[in-house]
C-alpha positions as CSV (number, residue, x, y, z in Angstrom):
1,X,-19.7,10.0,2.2
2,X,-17.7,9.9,5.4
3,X,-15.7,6.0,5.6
4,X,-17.3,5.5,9.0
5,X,-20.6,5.7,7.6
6,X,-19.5,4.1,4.3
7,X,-19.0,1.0,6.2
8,X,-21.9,1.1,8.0
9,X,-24.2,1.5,5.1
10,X,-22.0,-1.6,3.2
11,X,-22.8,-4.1,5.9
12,X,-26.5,-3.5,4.8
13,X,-25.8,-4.3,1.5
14,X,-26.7,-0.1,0.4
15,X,-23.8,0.2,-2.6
16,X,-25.1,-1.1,-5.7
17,X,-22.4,0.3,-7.9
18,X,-18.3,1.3,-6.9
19,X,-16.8,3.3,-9.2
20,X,-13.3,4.1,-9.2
21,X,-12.2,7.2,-11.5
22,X,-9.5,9.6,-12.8
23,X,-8.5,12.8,-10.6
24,X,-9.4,15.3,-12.9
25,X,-7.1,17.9,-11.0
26,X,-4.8,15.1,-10.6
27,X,-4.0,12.4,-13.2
28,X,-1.8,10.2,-11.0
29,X,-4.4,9.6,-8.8
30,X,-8.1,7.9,-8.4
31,X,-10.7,8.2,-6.3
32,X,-14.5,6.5,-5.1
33,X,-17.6,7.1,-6.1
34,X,-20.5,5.3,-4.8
35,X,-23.8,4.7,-6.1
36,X,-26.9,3.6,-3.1
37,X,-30.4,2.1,-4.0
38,X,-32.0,5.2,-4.4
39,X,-29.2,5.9,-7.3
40,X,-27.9,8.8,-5.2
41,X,-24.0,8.9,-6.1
42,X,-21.3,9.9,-3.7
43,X,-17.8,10.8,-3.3
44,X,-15.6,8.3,-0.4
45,X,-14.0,10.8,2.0
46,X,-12.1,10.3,5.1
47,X,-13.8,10.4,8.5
48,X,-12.8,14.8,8.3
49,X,-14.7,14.4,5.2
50,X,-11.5,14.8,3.1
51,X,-11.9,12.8,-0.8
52,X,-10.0,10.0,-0.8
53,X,-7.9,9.7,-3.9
54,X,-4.7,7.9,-3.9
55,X,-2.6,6.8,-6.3
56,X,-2.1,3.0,-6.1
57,X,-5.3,0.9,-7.6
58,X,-4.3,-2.1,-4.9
59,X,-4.8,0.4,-1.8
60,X,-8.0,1.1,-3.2
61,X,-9.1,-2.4,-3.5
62,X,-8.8,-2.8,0.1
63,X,-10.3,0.0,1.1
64,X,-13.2,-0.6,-1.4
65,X,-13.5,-4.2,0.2
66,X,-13.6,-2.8,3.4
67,X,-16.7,-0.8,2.9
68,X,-18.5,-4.3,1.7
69,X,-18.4,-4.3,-2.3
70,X,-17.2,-7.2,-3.9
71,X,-16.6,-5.7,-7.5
72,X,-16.1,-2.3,-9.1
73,X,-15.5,-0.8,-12.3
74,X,-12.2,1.0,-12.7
75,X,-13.2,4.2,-15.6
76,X,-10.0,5.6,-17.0
């Protein structure tokens, strides 16, 4: 899910779940999943549709707020 469209679909109030989760190729770093009403799941990607992962939890908070979720659950 493109962050454009990520942002979009947050002001309607679409994400009922935001994970964040382990890299499995990489273990320094996390990334986003998303869960919608329909219980379709997706992956956070940049806007060249590039997975987001980064390493620092706080960087991820923001961007996680900017896409309209208020709360997450961090699976390590």
């Amino acid at each position: 899910m493109k962050l454009d469209e990520a942002v979009l679909l947050g002001k309607q109030g679409e994400w009922v779940e935001v994970q964040v989760r382990g890299n499995p190729s990489d273990l320094q770093q996390w990334f986003v999943m998303l869960r919608n009403r329909d219980n379709k799941s997706y992956i956070l990607a940049d806007n060249d549709d590039e997975p987001i992962a980064m390493a620092d939890l706080n960087a991820l908070t923001q961007l996680i707020q900017c896409i309209g979720a208020s709360e997450f659950t961090v699976f390590i």
